[in-house]
GUBAMAR-493939 format. One record per residue: y, x, z of N, C-alpha, C in turn; residue number from 1. Coordinates in Angstrom, 3 decimals. Layout:
BEGIN
node n.Y Y; n.X X; n.Z Z; ca.Y Y; ca.X X; ca.Z Z; c.Y Y; c.X X; c.Z Z; seq NUM
...
% end
This chain:
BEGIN
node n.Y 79.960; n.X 90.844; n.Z 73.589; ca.Y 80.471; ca.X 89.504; ca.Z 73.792; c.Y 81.800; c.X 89.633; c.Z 74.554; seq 1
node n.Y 82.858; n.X 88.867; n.Z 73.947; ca.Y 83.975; ca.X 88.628; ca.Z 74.748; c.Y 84.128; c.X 88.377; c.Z 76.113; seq 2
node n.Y 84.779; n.X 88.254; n.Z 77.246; ca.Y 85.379; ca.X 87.457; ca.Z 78.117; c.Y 85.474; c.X 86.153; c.Z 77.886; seq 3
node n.Y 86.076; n.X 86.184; n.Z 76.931; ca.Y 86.670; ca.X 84.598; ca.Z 76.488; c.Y 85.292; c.X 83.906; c.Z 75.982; seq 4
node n.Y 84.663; n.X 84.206; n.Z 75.342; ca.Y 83.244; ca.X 84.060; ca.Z 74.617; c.Y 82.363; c.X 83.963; c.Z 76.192; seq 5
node n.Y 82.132; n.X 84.852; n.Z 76.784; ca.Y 81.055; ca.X 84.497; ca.Z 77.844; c.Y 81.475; c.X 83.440; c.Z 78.678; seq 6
node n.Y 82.741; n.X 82.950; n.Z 79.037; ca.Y 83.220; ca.X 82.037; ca.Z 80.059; c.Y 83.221; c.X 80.462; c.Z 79.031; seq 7
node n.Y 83.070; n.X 80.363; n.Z 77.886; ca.Y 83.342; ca.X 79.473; ca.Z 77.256; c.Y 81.348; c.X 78.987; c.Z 77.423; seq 8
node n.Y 80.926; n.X 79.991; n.Z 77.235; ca.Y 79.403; ca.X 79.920; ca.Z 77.558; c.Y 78.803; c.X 79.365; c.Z 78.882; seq 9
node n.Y 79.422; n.X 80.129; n.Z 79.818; ca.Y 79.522; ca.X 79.586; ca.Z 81.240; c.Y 80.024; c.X 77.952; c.Z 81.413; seq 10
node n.Y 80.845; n.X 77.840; n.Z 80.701; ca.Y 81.682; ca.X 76.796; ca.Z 81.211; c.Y 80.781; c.X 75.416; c.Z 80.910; seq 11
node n.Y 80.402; n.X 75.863; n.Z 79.322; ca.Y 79.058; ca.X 74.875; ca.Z 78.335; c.Y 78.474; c.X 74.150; c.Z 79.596; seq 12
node n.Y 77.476; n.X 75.092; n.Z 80.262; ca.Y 76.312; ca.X 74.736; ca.Z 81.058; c.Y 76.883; c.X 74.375; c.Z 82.541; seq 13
node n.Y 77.792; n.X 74.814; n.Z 83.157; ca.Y 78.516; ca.X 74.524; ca.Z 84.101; c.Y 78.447; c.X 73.184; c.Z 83.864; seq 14
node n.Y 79.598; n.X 72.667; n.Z 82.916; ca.Y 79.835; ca.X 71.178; ca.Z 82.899; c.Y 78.926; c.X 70.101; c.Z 82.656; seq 15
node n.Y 77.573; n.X 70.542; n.Z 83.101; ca.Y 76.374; ca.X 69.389; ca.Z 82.859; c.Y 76.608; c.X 69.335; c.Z 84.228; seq 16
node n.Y 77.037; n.X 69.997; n.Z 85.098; ca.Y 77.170; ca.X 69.381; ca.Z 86.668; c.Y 78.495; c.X 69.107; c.Z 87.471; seq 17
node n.Y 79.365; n.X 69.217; n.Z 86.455; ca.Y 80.574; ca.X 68.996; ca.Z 87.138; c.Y 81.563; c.X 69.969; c.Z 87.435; seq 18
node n.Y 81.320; n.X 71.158; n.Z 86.922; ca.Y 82.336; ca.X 72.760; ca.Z 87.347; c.Y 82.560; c.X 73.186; c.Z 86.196; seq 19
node n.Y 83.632; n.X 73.814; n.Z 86.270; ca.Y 83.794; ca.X 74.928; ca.Z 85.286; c.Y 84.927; c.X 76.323; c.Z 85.735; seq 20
node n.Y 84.544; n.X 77.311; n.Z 85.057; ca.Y 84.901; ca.X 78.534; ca.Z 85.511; c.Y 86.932; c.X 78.870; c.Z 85.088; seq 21
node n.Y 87.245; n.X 79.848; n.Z 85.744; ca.Y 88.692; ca.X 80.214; ca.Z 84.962; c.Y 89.233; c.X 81.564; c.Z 85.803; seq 22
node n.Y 89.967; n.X 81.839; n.Z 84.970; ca.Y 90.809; ca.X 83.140; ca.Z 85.595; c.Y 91.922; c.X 82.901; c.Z 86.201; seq 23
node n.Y 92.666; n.X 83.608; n.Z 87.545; ca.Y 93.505; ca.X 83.447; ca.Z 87.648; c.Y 94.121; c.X 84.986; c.Z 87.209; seq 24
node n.Y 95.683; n.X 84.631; n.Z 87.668; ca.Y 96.334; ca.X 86.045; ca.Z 87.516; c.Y 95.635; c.X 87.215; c.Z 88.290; seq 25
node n.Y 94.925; n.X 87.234; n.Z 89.780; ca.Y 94.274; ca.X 88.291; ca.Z 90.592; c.Y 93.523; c.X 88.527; c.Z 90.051; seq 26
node n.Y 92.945; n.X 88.079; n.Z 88.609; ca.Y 91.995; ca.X 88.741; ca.Z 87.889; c.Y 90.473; c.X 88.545; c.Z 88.395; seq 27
node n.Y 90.403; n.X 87.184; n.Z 89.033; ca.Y 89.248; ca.X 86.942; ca.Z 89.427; c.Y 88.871; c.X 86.053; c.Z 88.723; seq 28
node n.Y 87.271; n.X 85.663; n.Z 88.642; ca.Y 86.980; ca.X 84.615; ca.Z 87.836; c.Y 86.614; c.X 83.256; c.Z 89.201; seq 29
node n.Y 86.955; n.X 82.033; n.Z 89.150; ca.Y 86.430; ca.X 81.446; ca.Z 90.087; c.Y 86.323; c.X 79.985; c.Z 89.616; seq 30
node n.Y 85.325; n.X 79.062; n.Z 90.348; ca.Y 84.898; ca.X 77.929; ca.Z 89.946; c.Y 85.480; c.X 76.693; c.Z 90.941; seq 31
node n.Y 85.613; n.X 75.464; n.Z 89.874; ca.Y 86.465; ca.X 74.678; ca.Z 90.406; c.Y 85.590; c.X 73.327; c.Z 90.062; seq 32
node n.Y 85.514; n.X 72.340; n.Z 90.894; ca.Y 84.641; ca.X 70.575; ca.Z 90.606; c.Y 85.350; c.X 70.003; c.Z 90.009; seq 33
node n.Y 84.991; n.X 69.749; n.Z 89.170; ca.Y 85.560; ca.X 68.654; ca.Z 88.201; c.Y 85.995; c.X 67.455; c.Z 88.931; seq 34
node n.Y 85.183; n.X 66.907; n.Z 89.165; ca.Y 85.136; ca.X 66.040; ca.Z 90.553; c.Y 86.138; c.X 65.741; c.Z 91.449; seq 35
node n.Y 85.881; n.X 66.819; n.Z 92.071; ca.Y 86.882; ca.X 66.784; ca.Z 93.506; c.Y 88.575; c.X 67.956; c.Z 92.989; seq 36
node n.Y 88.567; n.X 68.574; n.Z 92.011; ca.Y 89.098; ca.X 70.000; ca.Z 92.211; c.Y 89.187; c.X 70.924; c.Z 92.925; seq 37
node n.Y 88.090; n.X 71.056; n.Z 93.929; ca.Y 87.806; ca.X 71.930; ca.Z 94.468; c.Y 87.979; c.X 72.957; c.Z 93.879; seq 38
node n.Y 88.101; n.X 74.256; n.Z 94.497; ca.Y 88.032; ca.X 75.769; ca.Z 93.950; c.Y 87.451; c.X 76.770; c.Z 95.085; seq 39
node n.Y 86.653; n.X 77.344; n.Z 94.483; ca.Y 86.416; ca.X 78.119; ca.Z 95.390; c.Y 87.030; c.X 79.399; c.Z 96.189; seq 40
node n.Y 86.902; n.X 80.160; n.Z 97.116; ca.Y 87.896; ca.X 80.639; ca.Z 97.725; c.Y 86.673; c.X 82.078; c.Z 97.455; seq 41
node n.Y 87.599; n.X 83.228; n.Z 97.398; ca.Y 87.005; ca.X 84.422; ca.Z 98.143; c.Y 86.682; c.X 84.639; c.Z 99.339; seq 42
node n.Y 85.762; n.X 84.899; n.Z 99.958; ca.Y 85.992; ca.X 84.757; ca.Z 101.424; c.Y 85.592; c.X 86.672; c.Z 101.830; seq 43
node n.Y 85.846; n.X 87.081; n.Z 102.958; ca.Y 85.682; ca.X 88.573; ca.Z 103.518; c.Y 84.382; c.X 88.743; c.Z 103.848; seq 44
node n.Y 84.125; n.X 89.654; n.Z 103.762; ca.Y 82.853; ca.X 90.068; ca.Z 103.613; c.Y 82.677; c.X 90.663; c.Z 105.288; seq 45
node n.Y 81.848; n.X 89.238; n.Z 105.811; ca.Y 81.189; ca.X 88.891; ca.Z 107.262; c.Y 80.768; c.X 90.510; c.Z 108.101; seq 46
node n.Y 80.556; n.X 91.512; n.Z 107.130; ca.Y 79.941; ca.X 92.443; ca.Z 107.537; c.Y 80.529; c.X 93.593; c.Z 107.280; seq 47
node n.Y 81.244; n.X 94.431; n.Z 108.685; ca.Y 81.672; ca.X 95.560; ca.Z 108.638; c.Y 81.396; c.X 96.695; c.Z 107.820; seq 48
node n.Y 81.935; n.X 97.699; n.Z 107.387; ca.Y 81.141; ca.X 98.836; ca.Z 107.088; c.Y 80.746; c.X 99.384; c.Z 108.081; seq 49
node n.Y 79.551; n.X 100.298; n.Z 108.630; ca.Y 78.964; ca.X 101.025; ca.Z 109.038; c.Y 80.034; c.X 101.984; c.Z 109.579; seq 50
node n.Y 79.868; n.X 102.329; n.Z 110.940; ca.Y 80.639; ca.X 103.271; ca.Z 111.410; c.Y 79.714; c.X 104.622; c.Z 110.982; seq 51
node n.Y 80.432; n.X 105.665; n.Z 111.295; ca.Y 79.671; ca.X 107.379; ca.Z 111.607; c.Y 78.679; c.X 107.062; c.Z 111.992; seq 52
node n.Y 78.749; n.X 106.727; n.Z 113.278; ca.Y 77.468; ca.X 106.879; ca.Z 114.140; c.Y 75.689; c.X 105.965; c.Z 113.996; seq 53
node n.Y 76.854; n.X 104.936; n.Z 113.395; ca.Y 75.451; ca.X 103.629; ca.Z 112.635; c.Y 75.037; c.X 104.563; c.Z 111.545; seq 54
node n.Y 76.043; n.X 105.459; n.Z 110.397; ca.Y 75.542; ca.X 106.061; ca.Z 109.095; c.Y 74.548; c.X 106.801; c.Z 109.813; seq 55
node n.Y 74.193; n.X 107.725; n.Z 110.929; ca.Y 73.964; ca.X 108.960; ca.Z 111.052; c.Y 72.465; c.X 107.790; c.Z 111.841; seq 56
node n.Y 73.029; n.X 106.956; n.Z 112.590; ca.Y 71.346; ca.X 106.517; ca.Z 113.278; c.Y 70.618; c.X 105.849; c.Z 112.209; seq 57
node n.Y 71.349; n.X 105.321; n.Z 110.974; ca.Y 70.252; ca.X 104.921; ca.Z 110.080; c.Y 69.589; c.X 105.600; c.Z 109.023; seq 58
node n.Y 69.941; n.X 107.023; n.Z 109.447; ca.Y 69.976; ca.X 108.380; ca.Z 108.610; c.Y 68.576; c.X 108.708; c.Z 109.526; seq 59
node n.Y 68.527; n.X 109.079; n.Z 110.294; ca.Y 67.546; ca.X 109.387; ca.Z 111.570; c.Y 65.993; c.X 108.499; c.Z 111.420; seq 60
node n.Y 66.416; n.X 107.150; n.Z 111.387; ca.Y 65.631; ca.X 106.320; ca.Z 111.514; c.Y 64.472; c.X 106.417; c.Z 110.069; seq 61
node n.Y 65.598; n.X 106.367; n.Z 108.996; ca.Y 64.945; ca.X 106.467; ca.Z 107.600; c.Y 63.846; c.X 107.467; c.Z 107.691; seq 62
node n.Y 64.550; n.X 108.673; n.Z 107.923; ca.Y 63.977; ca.X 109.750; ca.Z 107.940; c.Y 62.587; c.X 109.927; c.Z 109.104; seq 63
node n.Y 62.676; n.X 109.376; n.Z 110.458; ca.Y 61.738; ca.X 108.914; ca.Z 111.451; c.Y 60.441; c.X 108.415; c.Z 110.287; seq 64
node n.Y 61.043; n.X 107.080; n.Z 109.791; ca.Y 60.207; ca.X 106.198; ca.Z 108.926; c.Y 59.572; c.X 106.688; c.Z 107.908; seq 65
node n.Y 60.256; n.X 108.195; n.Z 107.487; ca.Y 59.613; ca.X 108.624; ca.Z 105.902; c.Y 60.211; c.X 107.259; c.Z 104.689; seq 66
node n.Y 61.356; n.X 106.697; n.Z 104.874; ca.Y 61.599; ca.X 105.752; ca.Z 104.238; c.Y 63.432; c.X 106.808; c.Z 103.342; seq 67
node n.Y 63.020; n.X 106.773; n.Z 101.807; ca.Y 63.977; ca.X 106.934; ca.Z 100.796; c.Y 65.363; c.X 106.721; c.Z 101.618; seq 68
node n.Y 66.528; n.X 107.075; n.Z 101.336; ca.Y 67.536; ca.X 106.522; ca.Z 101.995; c.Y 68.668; c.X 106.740; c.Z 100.660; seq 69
node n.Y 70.033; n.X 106.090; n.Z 100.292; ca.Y 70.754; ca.X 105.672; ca.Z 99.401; c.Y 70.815; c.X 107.317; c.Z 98.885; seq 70
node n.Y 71.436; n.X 107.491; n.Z 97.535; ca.Y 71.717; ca.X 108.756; ca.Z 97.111; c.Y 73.083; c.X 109.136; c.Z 97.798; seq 71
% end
């Protein structure tokens, strides 16, 4: 299925409530209210990466736990 094809799909069912999807140039896809024109924003992601020392104590802990840890 296309891009163009899946967002035209998206957009179908979207607009039973008032939104529909689009691209900008940053190559993001994002949704906007019919309504209001709202758009939605990207926002930063609330949560740091993990320093060394957090990787290595949640390395410890897993391992404490007998609990799998990421590959």
């Amino acid at each position: 299925m296309s891009r163009q094809n899946a967002m035209r799909q998206l957009n179908e069912v979207l607009a039973r409530e008032g939104f529909e999807t689009f691209h900008e140039d940053d190559r993001h896809c994002y949704v906007r209210h019919l309504g209001t024109n709202t758009v939605t924003v990207l926002q930063a992601n609330p949560h740091p990466p993990l320093t060394a020392a957090e990787v290595k104590r949640r390395h410890e802990l897993a391992t404490y736990l007998d609990i799998p840890g990421p590959a």
